[in-house]
N, CA, C and O atoms as a Maestro MAE file, in Angstrom:
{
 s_m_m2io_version
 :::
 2.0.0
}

f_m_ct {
 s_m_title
 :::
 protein
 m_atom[284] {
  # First column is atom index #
  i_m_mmod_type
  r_m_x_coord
  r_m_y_coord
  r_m_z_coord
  i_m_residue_number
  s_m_chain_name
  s_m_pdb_residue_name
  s_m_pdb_atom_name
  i_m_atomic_number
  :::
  1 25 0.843 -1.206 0.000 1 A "UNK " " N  " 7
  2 3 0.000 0.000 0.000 1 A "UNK " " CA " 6
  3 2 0.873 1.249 0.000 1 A "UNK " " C  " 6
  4 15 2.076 1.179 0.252 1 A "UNK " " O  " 8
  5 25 0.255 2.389 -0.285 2 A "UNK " " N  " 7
  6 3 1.103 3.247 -0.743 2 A "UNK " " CA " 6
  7 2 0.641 4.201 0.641 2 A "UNK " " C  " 6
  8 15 -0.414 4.140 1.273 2 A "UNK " " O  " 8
  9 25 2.085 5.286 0.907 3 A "UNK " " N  " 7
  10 3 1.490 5.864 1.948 3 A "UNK " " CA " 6
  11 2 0.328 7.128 2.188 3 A "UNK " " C  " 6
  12 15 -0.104 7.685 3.197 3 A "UNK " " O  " 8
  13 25 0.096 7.256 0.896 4 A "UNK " " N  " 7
  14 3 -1.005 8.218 0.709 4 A "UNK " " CA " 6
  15 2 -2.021 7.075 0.842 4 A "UNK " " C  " 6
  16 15 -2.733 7.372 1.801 4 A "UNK " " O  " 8
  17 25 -2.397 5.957 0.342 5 A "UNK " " N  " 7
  18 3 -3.788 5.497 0.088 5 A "UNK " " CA " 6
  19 2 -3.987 5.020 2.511 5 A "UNK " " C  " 6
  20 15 -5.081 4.912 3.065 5 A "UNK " " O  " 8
  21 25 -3.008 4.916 3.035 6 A "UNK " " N  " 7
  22 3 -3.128 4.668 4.139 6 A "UNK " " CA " 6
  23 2 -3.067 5.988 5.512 6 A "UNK " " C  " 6
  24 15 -3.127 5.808 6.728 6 A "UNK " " O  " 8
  25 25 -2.951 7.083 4.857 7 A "UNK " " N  " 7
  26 3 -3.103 7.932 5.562 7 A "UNK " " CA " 6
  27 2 -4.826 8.471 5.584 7 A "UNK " " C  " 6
  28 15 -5.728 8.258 4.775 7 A "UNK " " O  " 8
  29 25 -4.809 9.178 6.764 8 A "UNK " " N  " 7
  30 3 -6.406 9.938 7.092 8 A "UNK " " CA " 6
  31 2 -6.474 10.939 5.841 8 A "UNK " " C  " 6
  32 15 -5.515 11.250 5.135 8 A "UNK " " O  " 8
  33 25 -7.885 11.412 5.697 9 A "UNK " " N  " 7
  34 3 -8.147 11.899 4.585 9 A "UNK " " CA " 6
  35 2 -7.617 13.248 5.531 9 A "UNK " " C  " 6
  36 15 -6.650 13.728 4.940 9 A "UNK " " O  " 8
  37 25 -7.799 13.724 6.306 10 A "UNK " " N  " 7
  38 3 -7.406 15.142 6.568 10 A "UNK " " CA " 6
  39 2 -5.613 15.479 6.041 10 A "UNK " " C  " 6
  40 15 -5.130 16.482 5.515 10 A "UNK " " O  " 8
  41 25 -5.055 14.332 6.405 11 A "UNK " " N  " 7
  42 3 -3.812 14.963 5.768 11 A "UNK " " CA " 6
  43 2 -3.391 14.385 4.623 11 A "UNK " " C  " 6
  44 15 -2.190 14.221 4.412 11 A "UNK " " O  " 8
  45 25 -4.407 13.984 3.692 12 A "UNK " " N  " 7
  46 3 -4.092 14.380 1.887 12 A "UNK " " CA " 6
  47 2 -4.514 15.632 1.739 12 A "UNK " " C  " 6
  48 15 -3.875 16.327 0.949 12 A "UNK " " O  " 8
  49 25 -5.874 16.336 2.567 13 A "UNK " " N  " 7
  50 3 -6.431 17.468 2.611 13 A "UNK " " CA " 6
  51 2 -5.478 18.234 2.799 13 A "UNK " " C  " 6
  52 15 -5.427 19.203 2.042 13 A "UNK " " O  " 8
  53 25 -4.417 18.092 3.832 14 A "UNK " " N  " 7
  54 3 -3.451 19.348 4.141 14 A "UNK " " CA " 6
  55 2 -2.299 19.331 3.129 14 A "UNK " " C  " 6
  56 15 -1.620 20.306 2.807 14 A "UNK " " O  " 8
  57 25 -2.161 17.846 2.595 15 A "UNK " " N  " 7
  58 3 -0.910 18.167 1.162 15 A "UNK " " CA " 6
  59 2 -1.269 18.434 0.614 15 A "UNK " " C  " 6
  60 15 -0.643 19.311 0.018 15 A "UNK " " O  " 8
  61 25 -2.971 18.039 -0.060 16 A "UNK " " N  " 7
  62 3 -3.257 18.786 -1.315 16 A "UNK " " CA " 6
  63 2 -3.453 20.688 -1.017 16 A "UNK " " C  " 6
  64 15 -3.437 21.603 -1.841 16 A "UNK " " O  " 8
  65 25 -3.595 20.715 0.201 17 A "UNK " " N  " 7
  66 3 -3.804 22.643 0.359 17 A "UNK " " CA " 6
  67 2 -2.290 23.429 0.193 17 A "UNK " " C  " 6
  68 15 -2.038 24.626 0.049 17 A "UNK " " O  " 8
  69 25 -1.232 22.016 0.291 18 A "UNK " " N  " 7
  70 3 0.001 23.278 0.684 18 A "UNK " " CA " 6
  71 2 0.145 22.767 -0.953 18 A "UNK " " C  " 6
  72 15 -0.174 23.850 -1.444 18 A "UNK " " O  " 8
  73 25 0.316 22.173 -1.761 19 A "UNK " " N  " 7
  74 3 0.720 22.658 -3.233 19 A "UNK " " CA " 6
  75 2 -0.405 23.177 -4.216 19 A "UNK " " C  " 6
  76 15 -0.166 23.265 -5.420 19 A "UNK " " O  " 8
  77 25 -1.897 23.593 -3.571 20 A "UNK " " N  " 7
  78 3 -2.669 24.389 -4.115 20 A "UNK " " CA " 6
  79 2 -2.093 26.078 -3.473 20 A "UNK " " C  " 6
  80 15 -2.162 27.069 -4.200 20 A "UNK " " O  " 8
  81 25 -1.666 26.131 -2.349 21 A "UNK " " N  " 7
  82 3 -0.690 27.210 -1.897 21 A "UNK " " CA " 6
  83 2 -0.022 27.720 -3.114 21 A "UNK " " C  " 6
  84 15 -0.223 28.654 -3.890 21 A "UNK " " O  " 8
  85 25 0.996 26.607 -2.979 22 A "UNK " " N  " 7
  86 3 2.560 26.790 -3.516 22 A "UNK " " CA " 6
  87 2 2.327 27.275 -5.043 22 A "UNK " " C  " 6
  88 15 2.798 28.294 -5.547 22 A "UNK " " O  " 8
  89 25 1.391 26.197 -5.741 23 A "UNK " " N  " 7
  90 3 0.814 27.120 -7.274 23 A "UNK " " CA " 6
  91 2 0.257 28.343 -7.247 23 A "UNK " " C  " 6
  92 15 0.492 29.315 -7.965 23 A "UNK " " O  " 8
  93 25 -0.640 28.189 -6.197 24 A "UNK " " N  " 7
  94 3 -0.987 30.188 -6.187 24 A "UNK " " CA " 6
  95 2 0.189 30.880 -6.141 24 A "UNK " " C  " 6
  96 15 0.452 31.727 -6.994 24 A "UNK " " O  " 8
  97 25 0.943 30.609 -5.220 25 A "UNK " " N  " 7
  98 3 2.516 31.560 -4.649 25 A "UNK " " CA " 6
  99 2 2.929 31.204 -5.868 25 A "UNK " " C  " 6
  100 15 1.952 31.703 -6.428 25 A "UNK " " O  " 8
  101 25 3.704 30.654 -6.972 26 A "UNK " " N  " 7
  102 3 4.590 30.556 -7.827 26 A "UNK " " CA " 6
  103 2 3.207 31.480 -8.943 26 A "UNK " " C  " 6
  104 15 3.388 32.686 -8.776 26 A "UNK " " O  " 8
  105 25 2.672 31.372 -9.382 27 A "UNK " " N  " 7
  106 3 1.451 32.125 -10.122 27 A "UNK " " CA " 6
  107 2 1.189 33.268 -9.841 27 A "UNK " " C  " 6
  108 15 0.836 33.958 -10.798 27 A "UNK " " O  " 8
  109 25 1.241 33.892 -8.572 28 A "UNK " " N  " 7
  110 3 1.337 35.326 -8.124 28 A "UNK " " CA " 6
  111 2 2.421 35.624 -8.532 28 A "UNK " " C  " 6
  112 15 2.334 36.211 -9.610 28 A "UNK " " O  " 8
  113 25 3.883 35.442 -8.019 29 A "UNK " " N  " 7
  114 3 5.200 35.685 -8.241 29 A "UNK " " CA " 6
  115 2 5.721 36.136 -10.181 29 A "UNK " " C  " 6
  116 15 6.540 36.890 -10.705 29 A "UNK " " O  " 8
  117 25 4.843 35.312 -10.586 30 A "UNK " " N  " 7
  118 3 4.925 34.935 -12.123 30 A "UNK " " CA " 6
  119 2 4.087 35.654 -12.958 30 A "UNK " " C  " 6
  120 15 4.186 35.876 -14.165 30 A "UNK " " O  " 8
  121 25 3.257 35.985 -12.160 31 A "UNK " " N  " 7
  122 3 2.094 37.706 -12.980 31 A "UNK " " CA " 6
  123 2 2.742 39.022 -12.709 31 A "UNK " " C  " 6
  124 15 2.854 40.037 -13.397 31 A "UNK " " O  " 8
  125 25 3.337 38.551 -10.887 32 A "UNK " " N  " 7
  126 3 4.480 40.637 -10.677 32 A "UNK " " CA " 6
  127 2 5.577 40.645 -11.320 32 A "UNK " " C  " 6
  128 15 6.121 41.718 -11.584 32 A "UNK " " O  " 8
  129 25 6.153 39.361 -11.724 33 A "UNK " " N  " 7
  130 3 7.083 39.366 -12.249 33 A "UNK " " CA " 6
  131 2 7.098 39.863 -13.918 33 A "UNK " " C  " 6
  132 15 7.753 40.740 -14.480 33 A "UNK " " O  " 8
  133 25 6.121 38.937 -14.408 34 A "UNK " " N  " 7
  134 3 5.917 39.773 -16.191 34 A "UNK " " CA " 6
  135 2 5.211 41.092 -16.208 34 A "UNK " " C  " 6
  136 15 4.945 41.535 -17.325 34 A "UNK " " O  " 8
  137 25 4.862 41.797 -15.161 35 A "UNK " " N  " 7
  138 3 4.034 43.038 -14.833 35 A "UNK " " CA " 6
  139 2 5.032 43.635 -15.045 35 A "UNK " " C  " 6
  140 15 5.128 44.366 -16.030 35 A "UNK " " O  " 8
  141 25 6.086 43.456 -14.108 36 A "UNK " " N  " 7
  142 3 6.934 44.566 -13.968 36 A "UNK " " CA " 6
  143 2 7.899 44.496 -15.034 36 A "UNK " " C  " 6
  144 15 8.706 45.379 -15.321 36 A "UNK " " O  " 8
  145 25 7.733 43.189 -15.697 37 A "UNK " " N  " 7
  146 3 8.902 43.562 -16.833 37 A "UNK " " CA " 6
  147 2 8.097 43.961 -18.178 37 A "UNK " " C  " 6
  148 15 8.792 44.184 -19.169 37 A "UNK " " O  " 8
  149 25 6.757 44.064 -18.294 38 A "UNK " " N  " 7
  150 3 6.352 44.448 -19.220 38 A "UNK " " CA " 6
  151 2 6.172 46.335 -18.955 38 A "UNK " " C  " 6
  152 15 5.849 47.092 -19.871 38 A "UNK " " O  " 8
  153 25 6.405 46.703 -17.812 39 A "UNK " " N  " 7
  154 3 5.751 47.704 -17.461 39 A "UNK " " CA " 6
  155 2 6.963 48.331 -17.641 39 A "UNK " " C  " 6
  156 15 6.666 49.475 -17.985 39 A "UNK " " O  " 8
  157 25 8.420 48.206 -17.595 40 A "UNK " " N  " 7
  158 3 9.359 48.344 -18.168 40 A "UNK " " CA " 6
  159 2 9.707 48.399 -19.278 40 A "UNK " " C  " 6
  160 15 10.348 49.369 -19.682 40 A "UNK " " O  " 8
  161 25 9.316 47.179 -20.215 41 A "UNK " " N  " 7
  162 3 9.392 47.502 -21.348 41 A "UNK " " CA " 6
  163 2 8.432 48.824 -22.059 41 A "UNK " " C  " 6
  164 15 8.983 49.650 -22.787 41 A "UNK " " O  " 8
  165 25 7.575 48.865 -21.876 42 A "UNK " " N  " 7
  166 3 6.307 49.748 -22.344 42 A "UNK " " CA " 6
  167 2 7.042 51.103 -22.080 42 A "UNK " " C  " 6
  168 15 6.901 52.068 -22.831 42 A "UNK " " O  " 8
  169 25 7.896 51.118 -20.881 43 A "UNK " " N  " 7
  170 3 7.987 52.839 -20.457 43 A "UNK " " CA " 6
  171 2 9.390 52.856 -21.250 43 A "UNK " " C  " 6
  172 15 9.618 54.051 -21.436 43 A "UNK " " O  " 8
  173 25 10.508 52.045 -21.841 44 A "UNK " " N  " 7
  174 3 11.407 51.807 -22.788 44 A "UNK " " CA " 6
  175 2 10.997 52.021 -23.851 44 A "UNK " " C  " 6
  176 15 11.806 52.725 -24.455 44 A "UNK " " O  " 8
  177 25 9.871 51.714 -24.621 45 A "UNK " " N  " 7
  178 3 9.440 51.878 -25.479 45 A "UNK " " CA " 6
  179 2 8.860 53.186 -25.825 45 A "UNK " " C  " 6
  180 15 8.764 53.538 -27.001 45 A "UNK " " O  " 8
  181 25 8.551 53.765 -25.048 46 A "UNK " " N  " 7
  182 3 7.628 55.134 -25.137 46 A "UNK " " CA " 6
  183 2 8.906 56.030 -25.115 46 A "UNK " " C  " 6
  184 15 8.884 57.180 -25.555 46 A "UNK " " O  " 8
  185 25 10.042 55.439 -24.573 47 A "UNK " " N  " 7
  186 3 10.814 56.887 -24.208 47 A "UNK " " CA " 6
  187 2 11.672 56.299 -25.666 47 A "UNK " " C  " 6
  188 15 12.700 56.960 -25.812 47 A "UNK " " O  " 8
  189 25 11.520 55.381 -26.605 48 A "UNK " " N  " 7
  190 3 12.461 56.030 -27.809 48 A "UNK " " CA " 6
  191 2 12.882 54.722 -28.138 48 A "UNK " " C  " 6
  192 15 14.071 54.548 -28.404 48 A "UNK " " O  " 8
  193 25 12.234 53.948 -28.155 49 A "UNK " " N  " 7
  194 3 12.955 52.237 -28.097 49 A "UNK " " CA " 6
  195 2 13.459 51.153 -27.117 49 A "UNK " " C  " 6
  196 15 13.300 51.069 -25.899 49 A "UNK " " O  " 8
  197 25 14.265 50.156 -28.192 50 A "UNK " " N  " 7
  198 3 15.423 49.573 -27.168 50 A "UNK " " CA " 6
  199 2 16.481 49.925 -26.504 50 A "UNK " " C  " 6
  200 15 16.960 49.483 -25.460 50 A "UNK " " O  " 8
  201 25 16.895 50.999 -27.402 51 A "UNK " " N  " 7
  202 3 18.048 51.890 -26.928 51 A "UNK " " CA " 6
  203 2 18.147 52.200 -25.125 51 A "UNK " " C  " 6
  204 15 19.099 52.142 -24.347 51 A "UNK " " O  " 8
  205 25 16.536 52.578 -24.911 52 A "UNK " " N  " 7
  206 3 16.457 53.019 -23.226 52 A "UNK " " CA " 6
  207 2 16.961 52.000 -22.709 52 A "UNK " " C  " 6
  208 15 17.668 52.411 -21.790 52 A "UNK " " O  " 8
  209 25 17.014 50.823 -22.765 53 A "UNK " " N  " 7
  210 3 17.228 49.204 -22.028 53 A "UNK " " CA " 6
  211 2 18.829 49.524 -21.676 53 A "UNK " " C  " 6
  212 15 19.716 49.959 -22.410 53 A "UNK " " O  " 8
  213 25 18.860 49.084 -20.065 54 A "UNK " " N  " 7
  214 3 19.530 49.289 -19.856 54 A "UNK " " CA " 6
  215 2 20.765 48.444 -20.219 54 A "UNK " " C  " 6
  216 15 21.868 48.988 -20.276 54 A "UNK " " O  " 8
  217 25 20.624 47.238 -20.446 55 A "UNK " " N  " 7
  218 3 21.603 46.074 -21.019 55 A "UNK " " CA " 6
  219 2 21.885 46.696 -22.770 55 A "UNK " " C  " 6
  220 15 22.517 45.845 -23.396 55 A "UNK " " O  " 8
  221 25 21.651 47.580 -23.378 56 A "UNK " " N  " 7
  222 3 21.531 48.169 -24.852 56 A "UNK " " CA " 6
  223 2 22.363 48.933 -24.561 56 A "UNK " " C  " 6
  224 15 23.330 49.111 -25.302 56 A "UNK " " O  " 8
  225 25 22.169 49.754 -23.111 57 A "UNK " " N  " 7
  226 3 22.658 51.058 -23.038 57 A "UNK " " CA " 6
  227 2 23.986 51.495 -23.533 57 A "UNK " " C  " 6
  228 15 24.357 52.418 -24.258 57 A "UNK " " O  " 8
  229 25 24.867 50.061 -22.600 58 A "UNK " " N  " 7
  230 3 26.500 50.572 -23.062 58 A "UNK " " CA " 6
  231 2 26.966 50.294 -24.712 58 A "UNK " " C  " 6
  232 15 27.574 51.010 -25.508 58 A "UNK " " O  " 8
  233 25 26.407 48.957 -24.825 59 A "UNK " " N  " 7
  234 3 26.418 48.898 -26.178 59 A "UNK " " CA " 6
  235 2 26.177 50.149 -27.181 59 A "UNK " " C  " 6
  236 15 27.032 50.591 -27.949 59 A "UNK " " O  " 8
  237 25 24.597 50.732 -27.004 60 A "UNK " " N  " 7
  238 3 24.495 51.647 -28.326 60 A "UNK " " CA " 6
  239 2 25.831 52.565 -28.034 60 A "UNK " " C  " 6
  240 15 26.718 52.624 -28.886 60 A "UNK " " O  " 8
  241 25 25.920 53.191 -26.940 61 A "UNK " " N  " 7
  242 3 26.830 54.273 -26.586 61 A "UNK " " CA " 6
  243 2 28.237 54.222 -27.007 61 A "UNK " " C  " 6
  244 15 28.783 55.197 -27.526 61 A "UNK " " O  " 8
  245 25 28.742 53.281 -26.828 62 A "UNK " " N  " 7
  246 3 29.546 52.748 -27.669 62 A "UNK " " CA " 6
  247 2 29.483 52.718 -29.266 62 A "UNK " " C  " 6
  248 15 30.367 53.335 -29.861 62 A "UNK " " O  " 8
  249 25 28.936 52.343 -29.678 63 A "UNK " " N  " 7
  250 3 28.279 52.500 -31.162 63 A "UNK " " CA " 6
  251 2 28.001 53.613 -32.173 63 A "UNK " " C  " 6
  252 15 28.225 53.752 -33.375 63 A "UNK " " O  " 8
  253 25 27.224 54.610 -30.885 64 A "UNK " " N  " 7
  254 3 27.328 56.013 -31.361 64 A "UNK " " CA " 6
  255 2 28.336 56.948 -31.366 64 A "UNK " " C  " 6
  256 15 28.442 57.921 -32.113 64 A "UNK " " O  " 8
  257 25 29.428 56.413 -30.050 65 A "UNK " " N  " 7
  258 3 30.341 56.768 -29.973 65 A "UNK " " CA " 6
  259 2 31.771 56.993 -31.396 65 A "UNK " " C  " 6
  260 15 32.693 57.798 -31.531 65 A "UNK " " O  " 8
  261 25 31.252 55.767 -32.241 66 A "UNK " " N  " 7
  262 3 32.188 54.909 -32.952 66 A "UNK " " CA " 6
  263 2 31.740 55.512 -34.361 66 A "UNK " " C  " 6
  264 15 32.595 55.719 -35.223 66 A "UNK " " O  " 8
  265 25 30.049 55.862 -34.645 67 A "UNK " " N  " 7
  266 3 29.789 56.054 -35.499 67 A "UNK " " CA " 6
  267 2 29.840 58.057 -35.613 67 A "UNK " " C  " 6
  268 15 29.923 58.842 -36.558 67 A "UNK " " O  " 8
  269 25 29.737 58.219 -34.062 68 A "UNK " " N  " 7
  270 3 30.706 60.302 -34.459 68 A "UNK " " CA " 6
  271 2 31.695 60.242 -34.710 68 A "UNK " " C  " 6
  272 15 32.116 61.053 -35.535 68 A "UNK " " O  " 8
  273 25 32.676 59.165 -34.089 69 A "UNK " " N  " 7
  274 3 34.268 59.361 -35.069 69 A "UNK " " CA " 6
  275 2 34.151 59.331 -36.261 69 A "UNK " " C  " 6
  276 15 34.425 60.289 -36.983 69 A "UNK " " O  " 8
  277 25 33.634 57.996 -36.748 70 A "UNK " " N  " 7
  278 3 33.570 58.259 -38.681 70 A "UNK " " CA " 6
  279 2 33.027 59.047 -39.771 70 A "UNK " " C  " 6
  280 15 32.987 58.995 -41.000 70 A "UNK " " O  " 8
  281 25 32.255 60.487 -37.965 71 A "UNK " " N  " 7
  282 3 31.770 61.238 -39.608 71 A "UNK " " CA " 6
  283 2 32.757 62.360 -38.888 71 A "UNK " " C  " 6
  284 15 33.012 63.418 -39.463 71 A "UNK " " O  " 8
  :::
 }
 m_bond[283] {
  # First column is bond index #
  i_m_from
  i_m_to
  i_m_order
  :::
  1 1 2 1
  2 2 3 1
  3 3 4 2
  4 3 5 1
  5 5 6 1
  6 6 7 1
  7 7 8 2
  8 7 9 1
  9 9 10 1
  10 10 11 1
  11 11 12 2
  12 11 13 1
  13 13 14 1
  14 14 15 1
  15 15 16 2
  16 15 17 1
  17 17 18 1
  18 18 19 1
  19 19 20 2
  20 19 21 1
  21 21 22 1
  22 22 23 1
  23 23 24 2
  24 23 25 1
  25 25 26 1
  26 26 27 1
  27 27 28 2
  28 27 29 1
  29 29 30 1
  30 30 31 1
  31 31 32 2
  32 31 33 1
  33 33 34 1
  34 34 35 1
  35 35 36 2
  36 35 37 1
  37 37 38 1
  38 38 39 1
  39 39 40 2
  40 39 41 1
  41 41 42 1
  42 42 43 1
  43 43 44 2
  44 43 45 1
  45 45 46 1
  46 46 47 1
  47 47 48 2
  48 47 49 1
  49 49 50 1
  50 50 51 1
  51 51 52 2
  52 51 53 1
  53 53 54 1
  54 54 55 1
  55 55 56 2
  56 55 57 1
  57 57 58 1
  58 58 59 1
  59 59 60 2
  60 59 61 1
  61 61 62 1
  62 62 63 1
  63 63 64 2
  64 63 65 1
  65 65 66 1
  66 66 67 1
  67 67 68 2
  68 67 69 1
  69 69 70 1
  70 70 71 1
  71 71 72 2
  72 71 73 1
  73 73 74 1
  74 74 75 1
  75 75 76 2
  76 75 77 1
  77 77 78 1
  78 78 79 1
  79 79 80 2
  80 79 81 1
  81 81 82 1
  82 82 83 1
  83 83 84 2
  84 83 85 1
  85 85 86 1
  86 86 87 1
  87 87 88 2
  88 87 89 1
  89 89 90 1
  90 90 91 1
  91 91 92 2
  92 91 93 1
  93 93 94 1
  94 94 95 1
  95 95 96 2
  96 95 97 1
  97 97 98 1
  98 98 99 1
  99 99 100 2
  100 99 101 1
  101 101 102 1
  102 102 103 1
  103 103 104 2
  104 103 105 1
  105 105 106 1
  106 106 107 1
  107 107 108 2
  108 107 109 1
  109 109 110 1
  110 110 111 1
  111 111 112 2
  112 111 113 1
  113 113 114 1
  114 114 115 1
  115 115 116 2
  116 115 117 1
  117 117 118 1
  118 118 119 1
  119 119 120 2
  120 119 121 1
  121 121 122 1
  122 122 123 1
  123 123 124 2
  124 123 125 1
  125 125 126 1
  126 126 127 1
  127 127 128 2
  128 127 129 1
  129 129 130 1
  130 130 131 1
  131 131 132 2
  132 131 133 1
  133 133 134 1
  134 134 135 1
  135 135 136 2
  136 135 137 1
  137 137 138 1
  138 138 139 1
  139 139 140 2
  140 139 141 1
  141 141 142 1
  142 142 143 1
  143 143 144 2
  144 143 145 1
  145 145 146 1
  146 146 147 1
  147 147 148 2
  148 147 149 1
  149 149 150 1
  150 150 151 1
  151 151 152 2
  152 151 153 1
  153 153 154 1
  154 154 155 1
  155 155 156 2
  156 155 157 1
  157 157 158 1
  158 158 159 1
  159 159 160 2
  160 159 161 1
  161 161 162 1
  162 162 163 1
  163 163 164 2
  164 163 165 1
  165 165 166 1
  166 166 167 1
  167 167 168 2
  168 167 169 1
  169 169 170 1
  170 170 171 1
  171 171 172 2
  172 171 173 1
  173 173 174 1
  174 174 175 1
  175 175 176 2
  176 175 177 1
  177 177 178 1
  178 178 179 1
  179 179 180 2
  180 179 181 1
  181 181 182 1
  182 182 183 1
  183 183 184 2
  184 183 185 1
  185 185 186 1
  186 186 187 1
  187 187 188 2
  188 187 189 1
  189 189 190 1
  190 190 191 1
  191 191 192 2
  192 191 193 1
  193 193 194 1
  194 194 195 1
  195 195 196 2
  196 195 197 1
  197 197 198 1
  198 198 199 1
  199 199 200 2
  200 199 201 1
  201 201 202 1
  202 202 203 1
  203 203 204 2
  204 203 205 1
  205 205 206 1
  206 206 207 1
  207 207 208 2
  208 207 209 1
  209 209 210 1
  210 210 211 1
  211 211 212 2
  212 211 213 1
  213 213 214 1
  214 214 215 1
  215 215 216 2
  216 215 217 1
  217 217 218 1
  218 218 219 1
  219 219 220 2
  220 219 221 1
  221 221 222 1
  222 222 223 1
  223 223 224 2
  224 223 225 1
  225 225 226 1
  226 226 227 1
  227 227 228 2
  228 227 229 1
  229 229 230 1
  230 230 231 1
  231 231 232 2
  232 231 233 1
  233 233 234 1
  234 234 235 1
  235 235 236 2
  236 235 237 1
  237 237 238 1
  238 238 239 1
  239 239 240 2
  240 239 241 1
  241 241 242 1
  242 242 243 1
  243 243 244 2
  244 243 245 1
  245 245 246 1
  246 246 247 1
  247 247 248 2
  248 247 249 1
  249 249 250 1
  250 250 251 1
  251 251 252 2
  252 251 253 1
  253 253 254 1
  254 254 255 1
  255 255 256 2
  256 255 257 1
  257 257 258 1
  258 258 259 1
  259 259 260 2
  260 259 261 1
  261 261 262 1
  262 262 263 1
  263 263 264 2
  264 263 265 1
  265 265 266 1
  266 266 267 1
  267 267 268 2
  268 267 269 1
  269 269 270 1
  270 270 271 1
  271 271 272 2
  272 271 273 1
  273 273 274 1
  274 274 275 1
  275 275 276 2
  276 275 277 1
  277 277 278 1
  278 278 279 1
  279 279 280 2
  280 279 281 1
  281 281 282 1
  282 282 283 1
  283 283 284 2
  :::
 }
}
């Protein structure tokens, strides 16, 4: 027998509540998380592109840097 089919129903009740928990908690975490990175992107976008991104940043700067020397 397996030890779930021999335990009291109250505590399958309490395992099944803590990983109906744990999916809410990872599912909350996982909506603020694309919130805030969409809400980032959107305000990147409004201010002029990818360029605003901060991982772009040194790159373009560099770039523009490279492309005022050659004129």
């Amino acid at each position: 027998m397996s030890p779930e089919a021999s335990a009291p129903p109250a505590d399958n009740l309490m395992r099944k509540s803590h990983v109906i928990n744990n999916l809410i908690l990872i599912v909350m975490v996982t909506i603020s998380f694309l919130a805030v990175w969409v809400r980032l992107v959107w305000a990147a976008c409004l201010r002029g592109g990818r360029r605003t991104w901060a991982f772009h940043r040194t790159q373009n700067t560099q770039q523009q840097q490279h492309q005022d020397t050659q004129r």
